[in-house]
C-alpha positions as CSV (number, residue, x, y, z in Angstrom):
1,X,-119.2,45.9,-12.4
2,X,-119.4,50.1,-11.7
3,X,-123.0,50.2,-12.7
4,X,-123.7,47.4,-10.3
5,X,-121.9,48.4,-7.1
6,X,-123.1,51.8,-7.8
7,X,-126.4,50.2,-7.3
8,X,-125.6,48.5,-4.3
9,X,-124.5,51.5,-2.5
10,X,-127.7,53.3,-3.8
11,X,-130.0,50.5,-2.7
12,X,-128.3,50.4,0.4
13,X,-128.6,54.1,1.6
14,X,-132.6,54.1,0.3
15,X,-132.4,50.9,3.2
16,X,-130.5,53.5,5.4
17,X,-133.0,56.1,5.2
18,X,-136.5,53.7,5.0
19,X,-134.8,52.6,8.7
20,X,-134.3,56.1,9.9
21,X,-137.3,57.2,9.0
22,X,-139.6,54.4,10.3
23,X,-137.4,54.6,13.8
24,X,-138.0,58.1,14.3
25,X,-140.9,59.6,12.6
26,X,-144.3,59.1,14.9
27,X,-147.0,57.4,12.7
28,X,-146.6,53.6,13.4
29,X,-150.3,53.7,14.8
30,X,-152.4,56.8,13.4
31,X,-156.0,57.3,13.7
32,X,-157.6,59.9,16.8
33,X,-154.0,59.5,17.8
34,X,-150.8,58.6,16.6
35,X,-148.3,57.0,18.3
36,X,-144.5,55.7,17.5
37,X,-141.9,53.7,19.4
38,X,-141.5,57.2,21.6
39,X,-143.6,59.1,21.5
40,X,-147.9,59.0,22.1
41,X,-149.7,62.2,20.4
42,X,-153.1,62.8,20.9
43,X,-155.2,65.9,19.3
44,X,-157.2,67.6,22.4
45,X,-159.4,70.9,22.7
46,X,-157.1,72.2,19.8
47,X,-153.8,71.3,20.9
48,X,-151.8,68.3,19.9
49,X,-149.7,67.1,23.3
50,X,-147.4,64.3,23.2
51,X,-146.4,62.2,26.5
52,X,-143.7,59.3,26.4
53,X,-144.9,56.2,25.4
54,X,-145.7,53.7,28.1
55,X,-142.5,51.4,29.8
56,X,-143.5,48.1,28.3
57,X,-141.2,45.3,27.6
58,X,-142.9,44.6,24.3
59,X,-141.9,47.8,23.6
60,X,-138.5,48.5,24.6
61,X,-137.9,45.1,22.4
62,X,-139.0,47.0,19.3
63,X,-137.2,50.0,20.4
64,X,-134.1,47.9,20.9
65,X,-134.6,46.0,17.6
66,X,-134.8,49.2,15.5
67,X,-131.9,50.4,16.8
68,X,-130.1,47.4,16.3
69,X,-131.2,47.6,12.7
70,X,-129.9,50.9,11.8
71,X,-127.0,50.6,14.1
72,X,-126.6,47.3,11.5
73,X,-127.0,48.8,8.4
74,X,-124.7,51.9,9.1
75,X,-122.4,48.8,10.1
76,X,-122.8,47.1,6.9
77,X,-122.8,50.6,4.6
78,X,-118.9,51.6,6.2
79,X,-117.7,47.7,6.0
80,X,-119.0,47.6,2.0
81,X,-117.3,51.1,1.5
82,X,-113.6,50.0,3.7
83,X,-114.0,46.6,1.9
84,X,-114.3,47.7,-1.5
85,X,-111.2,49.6,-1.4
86,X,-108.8,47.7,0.7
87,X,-109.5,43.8,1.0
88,X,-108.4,41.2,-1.1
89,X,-110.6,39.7,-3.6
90,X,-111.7,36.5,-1.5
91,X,-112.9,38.9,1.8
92,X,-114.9,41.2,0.0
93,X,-118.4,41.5,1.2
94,X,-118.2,39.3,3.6
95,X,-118.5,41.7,6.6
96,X,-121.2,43.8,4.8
97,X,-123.4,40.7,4.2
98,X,-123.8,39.6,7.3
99,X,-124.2,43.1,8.4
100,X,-126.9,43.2,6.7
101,X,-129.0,40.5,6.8
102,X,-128.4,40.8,10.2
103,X,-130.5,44.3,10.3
104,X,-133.0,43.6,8.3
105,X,-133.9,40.2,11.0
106,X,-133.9,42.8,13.4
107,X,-136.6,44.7,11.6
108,X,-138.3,42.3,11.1
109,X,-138.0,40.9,14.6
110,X,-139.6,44.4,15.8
111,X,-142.0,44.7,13.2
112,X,-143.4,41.1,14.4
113,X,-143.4,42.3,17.4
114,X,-145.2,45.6,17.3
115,X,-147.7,43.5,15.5
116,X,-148.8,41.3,17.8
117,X,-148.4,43.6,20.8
118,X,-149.4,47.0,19.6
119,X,-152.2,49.2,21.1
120,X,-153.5,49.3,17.6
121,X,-155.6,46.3,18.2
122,X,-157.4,47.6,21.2
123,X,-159.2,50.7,19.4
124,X,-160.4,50.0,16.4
125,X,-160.2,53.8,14.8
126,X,-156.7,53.4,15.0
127,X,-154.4,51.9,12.2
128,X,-150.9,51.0,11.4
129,X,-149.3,54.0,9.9
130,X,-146.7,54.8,7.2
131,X,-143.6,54.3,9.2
132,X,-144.7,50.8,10.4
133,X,-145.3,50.0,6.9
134,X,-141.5,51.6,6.0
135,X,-140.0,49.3,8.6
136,X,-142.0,46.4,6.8
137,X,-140.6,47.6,3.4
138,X,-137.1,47.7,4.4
139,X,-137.2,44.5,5.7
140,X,-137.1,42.4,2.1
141,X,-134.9,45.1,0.8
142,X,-132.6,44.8,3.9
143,X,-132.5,40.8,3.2
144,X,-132.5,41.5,-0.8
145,X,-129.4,43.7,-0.3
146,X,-127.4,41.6,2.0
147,X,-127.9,38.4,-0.5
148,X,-127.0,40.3,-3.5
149,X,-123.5,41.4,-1.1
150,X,-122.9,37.7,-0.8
151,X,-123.6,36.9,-4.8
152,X,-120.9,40.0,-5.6
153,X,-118.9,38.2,-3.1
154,X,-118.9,35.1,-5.4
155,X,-118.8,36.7,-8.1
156,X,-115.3,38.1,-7.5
């Protein structure tokens, strides 16, 4: 049962950091310029200037989402660690499943979104970049992880 929780926790910081990463690191679009949910870099005359990204609902959502989903799976990472040491056998997990498949329908929510919506479809030199494709990746392990919570749940 020590090999497997250890697992668990390892799985669910690699989730941890595949979220962090995809939220902050600017290549969801790449191409002659890359953008992320902040932040719009273009390469010009030598110099590489960023500017805001633009005041969109669309993207706000995503914004929002990805927040939500790494606010989520923090959530779910100190409920699995406070619930493995001081719950009673029937409550364990509980918290820390729902936690988490909780995030990873956020990521996926704003994946979906940026999808559809993203600038990415109006120039065609431009693709989706590695941290779009991170937040797409953490999305099965996200839902993978929380179901395996509720399994060890039963399991107890």
């Amino acid at each position: 049962m020590r090999q497997i929780l250890a697992g668990v926790l390892i799985l669910h910081l690699i989730i941890l950091i595949l979220l962090l990463v995809s939220t902050a690191v600017n290549a969801w679009t790449v191409g002659a310029s890359s953008t992320d949910l902040w932040y719009a870099c273009r390469t010009t005359n030598g110099g590489y200037h960023c500017m805001p990204t633009s005041n969109e609902d669309w993207l706000q959502a995503v914004q929002a989402l990805m927040i939500l989903s790494v606010l989520f799976c923090f959530f779910s990472l100190v409920a699995f660690i406070f619930q493995l040491f001081n719950l009673v056998k029937d409550g364990r997990f509980f918290f820390t499943a729902v936690f988490q498949i909780l995030a990873s329908l956020f990521v996926m929510c704003g994946a979906i979104i940026y999808t559809v919506m993203s600038p990415q479809s109006d120039q065609e030199e431009n693709t989706f970049g590695y941290a779009y494709v991170l937040a797409w990746v953490s999305f099965p392990l996200c839902l993978i992880s929380g179901l395996i919570y509720i399994i060890l749940r039963k399991r107890e």
